[in-house]
C-alpha positions as a Markdown table, in Angstrom:
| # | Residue | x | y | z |
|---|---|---|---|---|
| 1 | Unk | 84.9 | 172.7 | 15.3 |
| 2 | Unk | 84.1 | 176.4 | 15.9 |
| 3 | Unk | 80.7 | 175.7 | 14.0 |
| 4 | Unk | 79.7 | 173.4 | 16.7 |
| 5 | Unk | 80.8 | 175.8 | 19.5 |
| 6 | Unk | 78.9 | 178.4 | 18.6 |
| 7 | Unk | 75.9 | 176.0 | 17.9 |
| 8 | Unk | 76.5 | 175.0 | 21.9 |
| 9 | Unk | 76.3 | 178.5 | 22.9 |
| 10 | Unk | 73.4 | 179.5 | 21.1 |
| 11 | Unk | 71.9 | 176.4 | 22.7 |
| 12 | Unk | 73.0 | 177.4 | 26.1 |
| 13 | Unk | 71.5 | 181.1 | 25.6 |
| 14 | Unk | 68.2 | 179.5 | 25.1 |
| 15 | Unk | 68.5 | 177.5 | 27.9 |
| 16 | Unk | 69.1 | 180.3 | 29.8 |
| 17 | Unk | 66.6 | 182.5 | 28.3 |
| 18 | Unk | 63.6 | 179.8 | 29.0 |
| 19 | Unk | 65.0 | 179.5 | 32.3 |
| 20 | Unk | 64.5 | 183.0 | 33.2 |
| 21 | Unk | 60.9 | 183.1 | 31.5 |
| 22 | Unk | 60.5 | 179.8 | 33.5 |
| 23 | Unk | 61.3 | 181.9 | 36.8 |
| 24 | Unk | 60.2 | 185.2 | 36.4 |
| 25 | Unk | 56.7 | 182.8 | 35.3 |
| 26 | Unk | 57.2 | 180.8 | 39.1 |
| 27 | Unk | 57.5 | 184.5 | 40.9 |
| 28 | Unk | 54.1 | 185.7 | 39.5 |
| 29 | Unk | 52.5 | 182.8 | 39.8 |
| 30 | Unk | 53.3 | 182.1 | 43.5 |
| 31 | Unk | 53.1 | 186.4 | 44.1 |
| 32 | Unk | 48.9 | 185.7 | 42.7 |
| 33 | Unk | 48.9 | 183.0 | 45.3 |
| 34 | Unk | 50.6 | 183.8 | 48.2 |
| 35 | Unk | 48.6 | 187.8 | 47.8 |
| 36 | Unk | 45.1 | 186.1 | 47.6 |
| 37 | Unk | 45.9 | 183.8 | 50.6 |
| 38 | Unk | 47.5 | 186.9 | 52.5 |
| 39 | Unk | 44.2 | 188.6 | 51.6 |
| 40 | Unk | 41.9 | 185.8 | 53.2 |
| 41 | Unk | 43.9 | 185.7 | 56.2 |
| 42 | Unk | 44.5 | 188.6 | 56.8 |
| 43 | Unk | 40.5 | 189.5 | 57.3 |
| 44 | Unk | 40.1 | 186.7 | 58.7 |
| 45 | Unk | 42.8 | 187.7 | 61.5 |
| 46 | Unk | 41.8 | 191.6 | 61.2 |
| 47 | Unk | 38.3 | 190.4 | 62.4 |
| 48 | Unk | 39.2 | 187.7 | 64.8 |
| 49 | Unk | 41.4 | 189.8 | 66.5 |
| 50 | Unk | 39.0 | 192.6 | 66.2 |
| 51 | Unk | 41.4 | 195.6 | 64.5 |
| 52 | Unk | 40.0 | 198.3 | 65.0 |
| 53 | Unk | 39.1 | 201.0 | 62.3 |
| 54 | Unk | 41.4 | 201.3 | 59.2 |
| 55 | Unk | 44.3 | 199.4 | 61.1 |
| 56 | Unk | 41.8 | 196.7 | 59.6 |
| 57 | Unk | 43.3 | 198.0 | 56.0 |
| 58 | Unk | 46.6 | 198.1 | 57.0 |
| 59 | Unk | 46.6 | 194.9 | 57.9 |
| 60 | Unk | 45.3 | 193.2 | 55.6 |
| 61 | Unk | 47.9 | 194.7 | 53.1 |
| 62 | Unk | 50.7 | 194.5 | 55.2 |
| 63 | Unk | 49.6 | 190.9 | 54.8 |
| 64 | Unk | 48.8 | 190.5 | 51.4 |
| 65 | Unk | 52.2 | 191.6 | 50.7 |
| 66 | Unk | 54.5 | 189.8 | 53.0 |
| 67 | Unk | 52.6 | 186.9 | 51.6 |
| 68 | Unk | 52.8 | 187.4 | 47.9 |
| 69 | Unk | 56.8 | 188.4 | 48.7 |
| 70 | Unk | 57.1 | 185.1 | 50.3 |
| 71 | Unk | 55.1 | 182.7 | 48.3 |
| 72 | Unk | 57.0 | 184.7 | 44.6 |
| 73 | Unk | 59.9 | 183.9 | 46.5 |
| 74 | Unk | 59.8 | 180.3 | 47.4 |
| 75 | Unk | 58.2 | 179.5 | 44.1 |
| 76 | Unk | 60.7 | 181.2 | 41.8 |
| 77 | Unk | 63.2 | 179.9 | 44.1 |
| 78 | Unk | 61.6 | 176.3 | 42.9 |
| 79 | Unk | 61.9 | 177.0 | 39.8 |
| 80 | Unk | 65.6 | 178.1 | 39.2 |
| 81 | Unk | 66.5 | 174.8 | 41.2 |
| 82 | Unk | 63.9 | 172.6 | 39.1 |
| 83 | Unk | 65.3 | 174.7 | 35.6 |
| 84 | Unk | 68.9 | 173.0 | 36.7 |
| 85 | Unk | 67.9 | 169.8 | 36.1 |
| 86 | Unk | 68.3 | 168.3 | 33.1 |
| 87 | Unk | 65.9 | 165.1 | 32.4 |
């Protein structure tokens, strides 16, 4: 009986380990996306609103990054509710 329990937490560790490497993955991957679509809209919006000067820079990061937080949030969020499923 104690063989088998240790068996199930072993099991469970790995579970949890590929779970984390599942959503530390999902954080990167939607940080990449959600800073290279902060990027193009944020020119887009430093130009259309014509920024004037480096303001344009500042801009454009402060928008990359609020992006890349949101989008690595949402998509790691994702994937800790997807890695409770079991199929």
């Amino acid at each position: 009986m104690a063989g088998r329990h240790k068996s199930r937490i072993k099991k469970m560790a790995l579970l949890d380990q590929q779970c984390a490497n599942r959503v530390a993955t999902g954080a990167a991957v939607g940080g990449a996306l959600g800073a290279s679509i902060g990027a193009l809209y944020g020119t887009y919006e430093a130009f259309r609103y014509k920024v004037p000067g480096f303001y344009k820079v500042r801009y454009i990061g402060q928008t990359t990054l609020s992006s890349a937080a949101v989008f690595g949030l949402f998509l790691g969020a994702g994937s800790l509710i997807h890695c409770g499923r079991h199929s």
